[in-house]
C-alpha positions as MATLAB code, in Angstrom:
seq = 'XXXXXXXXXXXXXXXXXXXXXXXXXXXXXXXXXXXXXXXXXXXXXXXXXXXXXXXXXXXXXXXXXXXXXXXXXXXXXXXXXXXXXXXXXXXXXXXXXXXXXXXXXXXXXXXXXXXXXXXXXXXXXXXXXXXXXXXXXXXXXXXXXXXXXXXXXXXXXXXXXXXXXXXXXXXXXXXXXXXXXXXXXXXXXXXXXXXXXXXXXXXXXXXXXXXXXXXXXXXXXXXXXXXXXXXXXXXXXXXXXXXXXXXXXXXXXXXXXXXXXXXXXXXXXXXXXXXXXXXXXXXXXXXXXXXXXXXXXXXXXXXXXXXXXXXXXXXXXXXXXXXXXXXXXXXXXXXXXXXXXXXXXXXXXXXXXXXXXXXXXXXXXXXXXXXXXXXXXXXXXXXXXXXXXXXXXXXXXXXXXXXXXXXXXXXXXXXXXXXXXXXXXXXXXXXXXXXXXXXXXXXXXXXXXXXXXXXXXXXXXXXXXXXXXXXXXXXXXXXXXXXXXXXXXXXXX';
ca = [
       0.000    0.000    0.000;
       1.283    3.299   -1.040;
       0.591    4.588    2.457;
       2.670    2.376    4.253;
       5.824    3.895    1.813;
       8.576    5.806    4.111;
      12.136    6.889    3.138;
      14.426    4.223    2.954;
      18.316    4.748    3.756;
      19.838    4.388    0.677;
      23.028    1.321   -0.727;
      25.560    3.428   -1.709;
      28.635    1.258   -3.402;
      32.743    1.950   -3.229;
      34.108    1.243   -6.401;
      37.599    1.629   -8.289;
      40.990    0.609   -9.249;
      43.475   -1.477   -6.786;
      45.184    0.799   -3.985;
      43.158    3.942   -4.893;
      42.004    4.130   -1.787;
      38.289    2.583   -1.306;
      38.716    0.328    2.145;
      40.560    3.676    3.449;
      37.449    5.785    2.713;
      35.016    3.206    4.450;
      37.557    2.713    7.087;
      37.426    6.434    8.014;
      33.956    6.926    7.733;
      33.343    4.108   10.190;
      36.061    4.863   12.396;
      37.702    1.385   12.390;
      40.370   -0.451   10.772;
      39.021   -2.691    8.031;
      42.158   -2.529    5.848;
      43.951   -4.090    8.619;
      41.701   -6.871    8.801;
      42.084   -8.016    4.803;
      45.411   -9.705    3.880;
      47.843   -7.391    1.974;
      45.797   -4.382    2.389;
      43.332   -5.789   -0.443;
      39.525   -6.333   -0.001;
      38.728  -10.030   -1.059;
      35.404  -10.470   -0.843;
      32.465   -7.734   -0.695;
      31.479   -6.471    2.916;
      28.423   -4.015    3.480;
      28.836   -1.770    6.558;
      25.793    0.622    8.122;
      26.713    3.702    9.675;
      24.304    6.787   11.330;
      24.906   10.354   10.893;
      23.575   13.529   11.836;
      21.526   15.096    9.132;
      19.163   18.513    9.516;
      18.512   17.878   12.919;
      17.576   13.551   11.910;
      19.771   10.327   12.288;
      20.058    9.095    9.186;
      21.378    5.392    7.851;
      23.670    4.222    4.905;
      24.740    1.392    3.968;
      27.661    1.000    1.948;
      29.226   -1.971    0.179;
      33.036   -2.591   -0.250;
      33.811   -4.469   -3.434;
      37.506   -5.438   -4.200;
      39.751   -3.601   -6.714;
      41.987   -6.977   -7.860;
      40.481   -7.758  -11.672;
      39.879  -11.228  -10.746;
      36.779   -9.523   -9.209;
      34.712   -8.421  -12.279;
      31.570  -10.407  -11.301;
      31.927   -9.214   -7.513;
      31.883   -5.580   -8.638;
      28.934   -6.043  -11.147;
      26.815   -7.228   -8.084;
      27.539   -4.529   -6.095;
      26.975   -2.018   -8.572;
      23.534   -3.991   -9.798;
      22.497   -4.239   -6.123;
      23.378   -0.689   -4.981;
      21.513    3.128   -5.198;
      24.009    5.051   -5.832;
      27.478    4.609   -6.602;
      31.148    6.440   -5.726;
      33.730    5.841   -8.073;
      37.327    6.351   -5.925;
      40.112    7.580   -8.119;
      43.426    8.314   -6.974;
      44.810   11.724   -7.692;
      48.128   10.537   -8.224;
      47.484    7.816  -10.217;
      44.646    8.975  -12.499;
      42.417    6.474  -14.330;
      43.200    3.001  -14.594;
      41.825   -0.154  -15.764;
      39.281   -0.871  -13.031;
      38.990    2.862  -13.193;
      36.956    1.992  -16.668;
      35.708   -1.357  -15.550;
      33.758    0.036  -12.787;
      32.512    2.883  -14.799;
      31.105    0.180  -17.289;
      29.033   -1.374  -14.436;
      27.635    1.663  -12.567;
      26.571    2.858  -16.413;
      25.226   -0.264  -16.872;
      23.114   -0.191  -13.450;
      21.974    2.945  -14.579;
      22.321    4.487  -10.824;
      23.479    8.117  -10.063;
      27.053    8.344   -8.928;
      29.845   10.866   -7.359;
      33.163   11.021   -8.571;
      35.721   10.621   -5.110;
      39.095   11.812   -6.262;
      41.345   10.807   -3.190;
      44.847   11.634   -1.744;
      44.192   15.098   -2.617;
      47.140   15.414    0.536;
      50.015   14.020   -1.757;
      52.526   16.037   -3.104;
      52.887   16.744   -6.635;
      49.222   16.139   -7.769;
      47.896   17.394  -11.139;
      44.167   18.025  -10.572;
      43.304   19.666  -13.506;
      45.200   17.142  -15.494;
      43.259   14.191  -13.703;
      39.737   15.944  -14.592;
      40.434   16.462  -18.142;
      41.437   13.129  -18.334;
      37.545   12.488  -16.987;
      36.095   14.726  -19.898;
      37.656   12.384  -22.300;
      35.845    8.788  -20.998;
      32.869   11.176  -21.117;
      32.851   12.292  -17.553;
      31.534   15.848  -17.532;
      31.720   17.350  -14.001;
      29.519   20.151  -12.394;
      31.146   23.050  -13.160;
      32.937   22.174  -15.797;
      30.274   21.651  -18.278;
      28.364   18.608  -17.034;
      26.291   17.160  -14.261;
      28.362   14.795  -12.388;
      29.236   15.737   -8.693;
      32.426   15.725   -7.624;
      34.230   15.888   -4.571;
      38.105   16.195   -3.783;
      39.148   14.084   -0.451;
      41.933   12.542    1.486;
      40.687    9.185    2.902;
      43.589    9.453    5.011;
      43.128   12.452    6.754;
      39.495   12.688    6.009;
      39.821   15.719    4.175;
      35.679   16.748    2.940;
      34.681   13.292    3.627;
      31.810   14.897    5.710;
      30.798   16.821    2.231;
      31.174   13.509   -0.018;
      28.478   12.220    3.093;
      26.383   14.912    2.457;
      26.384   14.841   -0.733;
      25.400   10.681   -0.620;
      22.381   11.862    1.454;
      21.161   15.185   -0.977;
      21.193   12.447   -3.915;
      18.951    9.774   -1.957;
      16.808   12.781   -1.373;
      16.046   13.658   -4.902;
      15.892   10.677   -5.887;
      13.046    9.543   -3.364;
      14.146    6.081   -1.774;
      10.883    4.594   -0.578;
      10.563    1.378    1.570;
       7.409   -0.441    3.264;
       8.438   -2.003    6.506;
       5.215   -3.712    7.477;
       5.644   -6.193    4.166;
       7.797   -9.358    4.154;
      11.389   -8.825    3.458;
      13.028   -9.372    0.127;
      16.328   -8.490   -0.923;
      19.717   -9.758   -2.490;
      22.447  -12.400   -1.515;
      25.652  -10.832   -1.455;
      27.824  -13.311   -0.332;
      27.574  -16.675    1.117;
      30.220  -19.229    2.498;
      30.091  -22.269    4.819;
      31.135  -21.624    8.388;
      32.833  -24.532   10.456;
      30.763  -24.343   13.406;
      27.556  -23.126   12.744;
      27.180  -24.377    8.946;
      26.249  -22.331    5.800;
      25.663  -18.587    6.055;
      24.800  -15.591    3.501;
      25.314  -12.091    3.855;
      21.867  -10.179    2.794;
      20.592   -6.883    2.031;
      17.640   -6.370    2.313;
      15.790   -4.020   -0.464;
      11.928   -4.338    0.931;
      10.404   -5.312    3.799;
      10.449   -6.114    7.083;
      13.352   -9.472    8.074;
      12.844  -11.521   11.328;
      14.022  -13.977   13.317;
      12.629  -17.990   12.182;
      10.849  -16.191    9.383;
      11.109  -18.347    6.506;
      13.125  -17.554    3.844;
      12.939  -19.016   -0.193;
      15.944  -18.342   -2.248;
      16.446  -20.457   -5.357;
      13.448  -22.383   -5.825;
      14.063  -24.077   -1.973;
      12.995  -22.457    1.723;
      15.254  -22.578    4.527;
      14.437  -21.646    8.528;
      16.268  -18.171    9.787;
      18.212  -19.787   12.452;
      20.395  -17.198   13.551;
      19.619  -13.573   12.279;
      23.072  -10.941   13.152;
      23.946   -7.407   12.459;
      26.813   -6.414   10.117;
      28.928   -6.144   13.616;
      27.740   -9.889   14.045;
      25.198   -8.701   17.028;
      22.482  -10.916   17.377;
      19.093   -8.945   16.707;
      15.219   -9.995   16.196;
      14.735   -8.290   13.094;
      15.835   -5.964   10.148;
      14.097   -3.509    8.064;
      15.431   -2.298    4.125;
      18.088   -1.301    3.558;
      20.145   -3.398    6.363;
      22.867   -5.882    5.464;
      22.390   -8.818    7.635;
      24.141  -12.285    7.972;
      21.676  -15.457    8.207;
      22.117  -18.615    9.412;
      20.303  -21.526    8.740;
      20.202  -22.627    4.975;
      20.854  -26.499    3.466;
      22.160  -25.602    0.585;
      24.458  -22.486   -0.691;
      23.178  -19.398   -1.937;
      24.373  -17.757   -5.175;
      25.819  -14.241   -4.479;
      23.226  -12.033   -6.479;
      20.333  -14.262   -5.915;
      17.178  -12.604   -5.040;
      15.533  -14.002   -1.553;
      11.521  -13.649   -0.483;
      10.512  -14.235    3.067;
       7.750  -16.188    4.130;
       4.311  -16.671    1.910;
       5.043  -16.278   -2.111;
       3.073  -15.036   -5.183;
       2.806  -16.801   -8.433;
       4.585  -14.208   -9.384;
       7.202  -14.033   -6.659;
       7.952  -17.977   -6.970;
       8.820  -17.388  -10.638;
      11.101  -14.213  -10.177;
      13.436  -16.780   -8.049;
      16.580  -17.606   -9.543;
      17.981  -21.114  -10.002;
      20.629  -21.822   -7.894;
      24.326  -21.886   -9.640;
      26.510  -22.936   -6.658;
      27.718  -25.712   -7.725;
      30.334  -25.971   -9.786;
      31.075  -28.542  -12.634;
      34.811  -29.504  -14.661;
      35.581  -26.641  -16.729;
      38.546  -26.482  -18.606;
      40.342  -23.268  -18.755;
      42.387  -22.436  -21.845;
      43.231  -23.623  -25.386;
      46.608  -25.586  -25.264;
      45.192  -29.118  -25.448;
      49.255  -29.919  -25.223;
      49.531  -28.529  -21.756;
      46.316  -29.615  -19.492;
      47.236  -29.395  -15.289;
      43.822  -30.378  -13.508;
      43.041  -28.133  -10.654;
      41.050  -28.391   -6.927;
      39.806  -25.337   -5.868;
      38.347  -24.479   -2.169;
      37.791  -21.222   -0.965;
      36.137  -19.171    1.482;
      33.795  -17.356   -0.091;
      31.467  -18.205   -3.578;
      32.594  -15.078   -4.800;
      36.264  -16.063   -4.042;
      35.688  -19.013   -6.328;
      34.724  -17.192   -9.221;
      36.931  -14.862   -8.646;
      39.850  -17.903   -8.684;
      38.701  -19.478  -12.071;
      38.472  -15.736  -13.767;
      42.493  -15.552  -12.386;
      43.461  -18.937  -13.450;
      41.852  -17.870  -17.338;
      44.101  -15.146  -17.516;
      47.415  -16.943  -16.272;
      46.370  -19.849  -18.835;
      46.810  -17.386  -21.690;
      50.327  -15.607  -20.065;
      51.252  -19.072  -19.828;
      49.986  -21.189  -22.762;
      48.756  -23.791  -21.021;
      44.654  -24.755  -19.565;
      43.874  -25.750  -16.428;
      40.908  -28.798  -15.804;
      39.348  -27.143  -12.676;
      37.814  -30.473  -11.919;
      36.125  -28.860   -8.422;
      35.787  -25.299   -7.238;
      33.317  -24.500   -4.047;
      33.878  -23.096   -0.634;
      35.321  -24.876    2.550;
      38.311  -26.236    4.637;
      40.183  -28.734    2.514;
      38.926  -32.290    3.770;
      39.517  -35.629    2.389;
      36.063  -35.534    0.399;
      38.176  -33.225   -1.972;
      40.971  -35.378   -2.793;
      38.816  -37.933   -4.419;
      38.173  -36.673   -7.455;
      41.857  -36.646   -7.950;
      44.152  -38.761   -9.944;
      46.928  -40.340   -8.087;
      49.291  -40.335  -11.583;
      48.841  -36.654  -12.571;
      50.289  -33.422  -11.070;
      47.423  -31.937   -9.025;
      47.407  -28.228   -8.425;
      44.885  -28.197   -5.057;
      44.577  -24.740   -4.305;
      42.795  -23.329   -0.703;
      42.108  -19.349   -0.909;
      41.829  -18.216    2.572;
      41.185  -21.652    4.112;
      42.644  -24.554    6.437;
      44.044  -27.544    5.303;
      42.745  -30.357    7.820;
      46.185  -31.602    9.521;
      45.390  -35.668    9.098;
      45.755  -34.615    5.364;
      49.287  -33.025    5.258;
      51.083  -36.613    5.730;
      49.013  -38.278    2.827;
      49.091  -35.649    0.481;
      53.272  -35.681    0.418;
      53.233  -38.640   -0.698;
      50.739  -37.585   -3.942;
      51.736  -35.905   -7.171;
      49.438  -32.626   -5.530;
      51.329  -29.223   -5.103;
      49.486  -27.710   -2.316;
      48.837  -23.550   -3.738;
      47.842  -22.026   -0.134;
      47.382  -18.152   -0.013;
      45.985  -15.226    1.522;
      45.336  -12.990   -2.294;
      44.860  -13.440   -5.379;
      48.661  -12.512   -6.312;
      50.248  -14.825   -3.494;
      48.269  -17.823   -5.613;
      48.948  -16.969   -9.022;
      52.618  -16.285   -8.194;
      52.797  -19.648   -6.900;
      51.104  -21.541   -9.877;
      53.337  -18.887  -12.103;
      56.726  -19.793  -10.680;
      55.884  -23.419  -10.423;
      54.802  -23.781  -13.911;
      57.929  -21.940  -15.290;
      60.390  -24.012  -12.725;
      59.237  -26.916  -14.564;
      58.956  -25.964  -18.194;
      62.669  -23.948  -17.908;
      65.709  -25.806  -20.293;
      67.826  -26.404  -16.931;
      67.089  -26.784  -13.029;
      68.409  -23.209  -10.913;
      71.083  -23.231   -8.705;
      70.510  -22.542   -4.928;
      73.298  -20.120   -3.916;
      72.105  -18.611   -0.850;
      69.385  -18.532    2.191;
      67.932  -15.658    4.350;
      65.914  -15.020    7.090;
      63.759  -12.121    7.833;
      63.597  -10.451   10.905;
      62.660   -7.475   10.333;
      60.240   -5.533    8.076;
      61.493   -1.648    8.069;
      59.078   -0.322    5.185;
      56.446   -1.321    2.591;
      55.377    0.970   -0.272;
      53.911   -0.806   -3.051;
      56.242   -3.515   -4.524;
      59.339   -2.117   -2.854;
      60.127   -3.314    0.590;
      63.067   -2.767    2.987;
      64.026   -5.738    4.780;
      66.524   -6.829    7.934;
      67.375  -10.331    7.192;
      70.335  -12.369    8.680;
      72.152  -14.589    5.732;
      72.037  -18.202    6.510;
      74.276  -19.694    3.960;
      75.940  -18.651    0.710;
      76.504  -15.456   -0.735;
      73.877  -12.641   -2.150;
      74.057  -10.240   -4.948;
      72.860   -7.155   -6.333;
      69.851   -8.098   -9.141;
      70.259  -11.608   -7.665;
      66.253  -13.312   -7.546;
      64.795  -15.378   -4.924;
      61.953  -17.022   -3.919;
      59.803  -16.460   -0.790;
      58.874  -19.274    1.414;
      56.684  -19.249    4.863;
      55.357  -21.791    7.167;
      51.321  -22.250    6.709;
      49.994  -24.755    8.259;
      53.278  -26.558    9.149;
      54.085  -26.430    5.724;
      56.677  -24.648    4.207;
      54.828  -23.186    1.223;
      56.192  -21.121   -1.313;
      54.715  -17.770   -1.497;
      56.124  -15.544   -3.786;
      59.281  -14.274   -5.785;
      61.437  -11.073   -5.910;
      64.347   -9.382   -6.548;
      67.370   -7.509   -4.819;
      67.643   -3.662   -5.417;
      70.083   -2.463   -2.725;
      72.186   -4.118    0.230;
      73.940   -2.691    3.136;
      75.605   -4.031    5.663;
      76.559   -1.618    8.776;
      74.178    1.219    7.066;
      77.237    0.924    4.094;
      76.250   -0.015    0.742;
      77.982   -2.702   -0.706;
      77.806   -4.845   -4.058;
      77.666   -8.204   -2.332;
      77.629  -10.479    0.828;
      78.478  -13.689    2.466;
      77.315  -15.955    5.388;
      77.034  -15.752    8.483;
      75.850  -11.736    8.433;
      73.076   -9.443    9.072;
      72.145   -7.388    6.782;
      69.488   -4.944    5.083;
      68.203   -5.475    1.415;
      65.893   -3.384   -0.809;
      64.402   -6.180   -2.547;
      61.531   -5.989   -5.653;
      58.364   -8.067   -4.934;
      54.412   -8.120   -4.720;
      54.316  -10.294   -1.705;
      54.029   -8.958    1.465;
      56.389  -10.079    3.925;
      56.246  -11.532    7.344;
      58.833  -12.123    9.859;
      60.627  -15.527   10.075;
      59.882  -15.881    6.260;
      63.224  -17.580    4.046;
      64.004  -15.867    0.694;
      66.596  -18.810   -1.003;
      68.532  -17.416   -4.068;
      69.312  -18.888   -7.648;
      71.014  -18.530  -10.703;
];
């Protein structure tokens, strides 16, 4: 009934490239530290975070959704842009536009939602503004005040420079555009995200777009109903019930539900039982690639669905680097566990790769004595270097030569793919431009992680060209991995 019609708080979503500052901006505005929660700095999965703010006297809600910035994400992003009201496209002012820059353009245009431009780290040194929004006017982003209609504001996520403004400004465009909800009907809304939890069993993060959600309401998503167990809060508070607009996280579904699959509580319509999606969890052998020469099946497990997809996407675009296809012969979310080592063959070279998940310890013995390479990592980059280096190890003319291992102790300063590390030399001898390898213990397994190169050593705050065992020492070194202490780097030639 048209009466029953209030505002609703409106989904706003964070999108753009890698590093340009998106978990920053949502980490100020909430006032916590999300970016140190994700491994490497790097959003994996999409989150959606509520916060209240003072507004003409009113409290008023938003909910925002974080989407990640790594390309392997493309069908993560689309979701959040599909599911979302309005959209703010982060682009760093040092940077400019970049290739997610574009991507997530394409998506909000396609959702055909109303969007601000963000341009962040407005607090560098040595920024070209004007450069950066001419740049805009030529992928057709006309700006108010410079001859078109999109808002714009300038901000340091850091410092939380006109962040207030940008808020504002999210708020002024719900307005006008006249968010309506009816709380006193049954709650529908979208899945975005669901994964299977050790101890309590398979949950899905929700939004919900309509409606009123509560507690052992029933809930239909896919063509099958499920019981609302255990209804939480995005701060994972237990509550009785959620109105529009609220992400939630549900517990108490049999099967898993696809991440942008639409959900209906309690009694459905004709209508409403057809607009249900089918369900597209679960995943079937897919080769990846055209090299028919070259095939190396692959296990995937992973924490969330969206990680999964994510995974395959990755693996697509290393086949073609490469020249060689992977069989993904099983790709779905979970702890590795014996059930997953069935389906493969004891006489081929397994890759069996866990994103972000346990290996169960009664498998670690059996599976050394397999032809599996365990892939374990915490991003997308710390798996494909893995596969990468593995795949070229194997397919160069001659085996390398070990001439030297080093521990780390110390981690002095990260910024980007340069890092300065303390490290005491174990054995051999280290040069300048020499490569290594990273290795770290996961899971009592020594797993390689990741590759590099040196830039710069010193030894007693001295440059030097080289240096030999037993020493301590501090190296520059080249690498997208991010390090840990106790990790071993082993040089080759």
């Amino acid at each position: 009934m048209s009466e029953n019609l209030i505002d609703r708080p409106p989904i706003v979503v964070i999108m753009g490239h890698i590093d340009h500052g998106k978990t920053t901006l949502l980490d100020y505005i909430r006032n916590s530290k999300i970016a140190s929660k994700e491994s490497g700095n790097i959003t994996q999965h999409i989150g959606a975070y509520e916060i209240t703010l003072e507004h003409e006297n009113q409290q008023k809600r938003i909910t925002f959704l974080d989407t990640p910035g790594h390309e392997a994400f493309v069908s993560i992003r689309s979701r959040g842009a599909n599911l979302a009201d309005i959209a703010i496209l982060v682009i760093a002012a040092d940077e400019g536009i970049m290739p997610q820059t574009k991507e997530a353009l394409f998506h909000i245009k396609a959702a055909k939602i109303p969007y601000i431009i963000a341009i962040n780290k407005i607090d560098k040194q040595g920024i070209n503004l004007e450069k950066l929004k001419n740049d805009l006017a030529k992928e057709e982003i006309y700006l108010e005040g410079r001859g078109g209609n999109i808002p714009y504001v300038e901000i340091s996520a850091k410092t939380g420079q006109n962040v207030n403004q940008l808020l504002e400004l999210i708020l002024l465009i719900a307005e006008m555009n006249e968010l309506k909800g009816n709380p006193d009907q049954n709650a529908e809304g979208i899945v975005i995200e669901s994964k299977i939890d050790s101890k309590r069993g398979i949950c899905a993060t929700l939004i919900i777009t309509n409606g009123t959600i509560h507690i052992n309401d029933t809930i239909h998503i896919e063509n099958y109903e499920n019981k609302i167990k255990i209804l939480e809060d995005f701060q994972s508070n237990a509550i009785q019930k959620a109105t529009f607009s609220s992400p939630v996280l549900v517990v108490g579904f049999e099967k898993l539900p696809s991440p942008g699959a639409k959900f209906i509580c309690n009694e459905l319509t004709t209508k409403q039982k057809q607009s249900l999606t089918q369900n597209t969890t679960q995943y079937k052998t897919k080769l990846v690639g055209d090299n028919q020469d070259i095939i190396i099946p692959v296990v995937i497990k992973a924490d969330y669905v969206g990680s999964c997809e994510a995974l395959e996407i990755a693996l697509e675009s290393l086949s073609k680097e490469l020249n060689v296809s992977f069989n993904i012969i099983q790709n779905n979310v979970g702890e590795i566990c014996e059930n997953d080592l069935k389906s493969i063959n004891d006489k081929i070279t397994t890759y069996l790769i866990g994103f972000r998940v346990k290996i169960a310890q009664s498998l670690i013995n059996y599976i050394r004595n397999k032809p599996i390479k365990i892939i374990l990592g915490e991003t997308i980059y710390q798996i494909l270097d893995q596969i990468k280096n593995d795949i070229l190890l194997k397919n160069a003319p001659t085996q390398p030569t070990k001439t030297a291992s080093l521990k780390v102790l110390a981690i002095f300063n990260d910024i980007k793919d340069d890092h300065l590390i303390g490290g005491e030399l174990i054995e051999g001898e280290i040069y300048l431009k020499d490569t290594f390898k990273i290795f770290r213990v996961i899971n009592d397994i020594l797993q390689e992680i990741g590759s590099g190169q040196i830039k710069n050593i010193q030894c007693q705050k001295q440059n030097v060209p080289h240096i030999g065992a037993p020493n301590q020492c501090g190296i520059l070194v080249s690498s997208n991995t991010t390090f840990q202490q106790g990790d071993i780097l082993e040089f080759y030639k």
